[in-house]
C-alpha positions as CSV (number, residue, x, y, z in Angstrom):
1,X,0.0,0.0,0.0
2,X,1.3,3.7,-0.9
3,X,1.6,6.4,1.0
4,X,-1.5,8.1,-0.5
5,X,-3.9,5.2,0.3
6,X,-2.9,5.4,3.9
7,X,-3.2,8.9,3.7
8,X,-6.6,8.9,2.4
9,X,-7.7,5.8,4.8
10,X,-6.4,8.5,7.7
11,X,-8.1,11.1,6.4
12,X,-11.1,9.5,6.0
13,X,-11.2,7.9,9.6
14,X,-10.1,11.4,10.9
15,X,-13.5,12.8,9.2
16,X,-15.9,10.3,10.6
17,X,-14.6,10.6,14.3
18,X,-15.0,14.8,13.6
19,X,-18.3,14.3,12.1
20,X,-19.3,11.9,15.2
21,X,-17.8,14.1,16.7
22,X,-18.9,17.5,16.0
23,X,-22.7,16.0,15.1
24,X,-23.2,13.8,18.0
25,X,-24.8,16.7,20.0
26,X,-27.6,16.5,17.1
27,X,-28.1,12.9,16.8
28,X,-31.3,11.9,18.7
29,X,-29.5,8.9,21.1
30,X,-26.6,11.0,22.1
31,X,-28.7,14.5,22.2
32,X,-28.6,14.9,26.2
33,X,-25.8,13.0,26.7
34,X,-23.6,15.0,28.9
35,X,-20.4,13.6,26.8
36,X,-21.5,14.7,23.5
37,X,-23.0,17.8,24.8
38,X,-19.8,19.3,26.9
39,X,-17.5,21.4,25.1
40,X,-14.5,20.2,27.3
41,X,-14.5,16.7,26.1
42,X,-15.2,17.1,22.8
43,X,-11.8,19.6,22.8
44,X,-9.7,16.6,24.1
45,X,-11.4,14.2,21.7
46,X,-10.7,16.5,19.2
47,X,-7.0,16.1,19.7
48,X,-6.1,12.4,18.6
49,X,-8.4,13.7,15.7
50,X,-6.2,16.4,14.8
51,X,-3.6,13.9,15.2
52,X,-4.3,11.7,12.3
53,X,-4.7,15.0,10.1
54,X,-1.3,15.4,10.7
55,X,0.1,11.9,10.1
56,X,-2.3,12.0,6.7
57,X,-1.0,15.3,5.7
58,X,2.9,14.0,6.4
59,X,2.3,11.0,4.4
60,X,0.3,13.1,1.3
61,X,3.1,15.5,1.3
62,X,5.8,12.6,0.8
63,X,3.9,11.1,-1.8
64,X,3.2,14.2,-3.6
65,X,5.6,16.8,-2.3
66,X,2.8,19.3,-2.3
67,X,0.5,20.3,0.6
68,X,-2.4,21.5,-1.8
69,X,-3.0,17.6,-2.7
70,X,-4.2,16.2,0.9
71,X,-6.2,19.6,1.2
72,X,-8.2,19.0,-1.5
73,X,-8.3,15.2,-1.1
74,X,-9.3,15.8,2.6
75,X,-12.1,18.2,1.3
76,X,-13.5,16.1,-1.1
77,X,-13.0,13.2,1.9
78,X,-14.7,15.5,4.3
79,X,-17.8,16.6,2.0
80,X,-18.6,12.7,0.9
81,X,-18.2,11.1,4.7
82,X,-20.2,14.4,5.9
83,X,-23.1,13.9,3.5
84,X,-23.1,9.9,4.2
85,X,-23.5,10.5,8.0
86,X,-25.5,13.4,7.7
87,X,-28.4,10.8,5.9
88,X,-27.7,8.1,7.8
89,X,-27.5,9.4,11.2
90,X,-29.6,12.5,11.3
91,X,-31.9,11.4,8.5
92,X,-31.5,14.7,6.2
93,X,-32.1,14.0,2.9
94,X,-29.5,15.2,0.4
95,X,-31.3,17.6,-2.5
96,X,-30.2,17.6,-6.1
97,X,-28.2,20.9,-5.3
98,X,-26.8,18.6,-2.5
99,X,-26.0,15.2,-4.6
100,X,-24.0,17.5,-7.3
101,X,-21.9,19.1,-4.5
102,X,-20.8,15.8,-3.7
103,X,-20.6,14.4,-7.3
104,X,-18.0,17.3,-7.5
105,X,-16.0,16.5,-4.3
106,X,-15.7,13.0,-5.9
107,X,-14.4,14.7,-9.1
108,X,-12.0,17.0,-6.8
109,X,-11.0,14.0,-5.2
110,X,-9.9,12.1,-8.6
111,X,-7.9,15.1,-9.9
112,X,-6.1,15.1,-7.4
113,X,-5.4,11.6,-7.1
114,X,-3.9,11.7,-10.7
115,X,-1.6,15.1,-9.7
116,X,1.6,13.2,-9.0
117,X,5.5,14.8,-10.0
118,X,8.5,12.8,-10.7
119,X,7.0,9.2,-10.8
């Protein structure tokens, strides 16, 4: 496996523990849940989150030797996962507008993908 797939694998666990994360206050099981509604323990799980940003963007940047890459890549990452949990957990309903946002972050991530210098 190259560095970019375990950058992207990274990346996309790091999105689904921020979306848990920052959306768990919303979801109707965890809504007044004193762990997912304090602002204190959410900043310290947000730290082995930001974490395995880090580790992704050090590996992107030695695959690629750019830092726009990951950025975009996490983007896209971000956008997709967010979208995903948003209908499955909170049971929004994505709207055309919506489903060609994320058709586009899929398209941002592919570009990106294919952006690779001296190989």
């Amino acid at each position: 496996m190259t560095k970019l797939h375990w950058a992207i694998m990274i990346t996309s666990l790091a999105n689904i523990m921020a979306g848990r994360q920052l959306n768990g206050q919303f979801m109707s099981r965890f809504k007044n849940h004193w762990f997912w509604t304090s602002p204190e323990w959410m900043a310290l799980v947000g730290l082995p989150i930001g974490w395995l940003f880090f580790q992704s963007t050090k590996l992107s940047y030695e695959h690629f030797g750019f830092a726009w890459n990951i950025r975009l890549i996490g983007f896209g990452i971000g956008t997709i996962i967010f979208g995903i949990m948003s209908f499955v957990f909170l049971k929004e309903i994505p709207t055309l507008k919506t489903l060609i946002c994320l058709i586009l972050a899929f398209c941002i991530i592919l570009i990106q993908m294919t952006n690779v210098v001296g190989e």
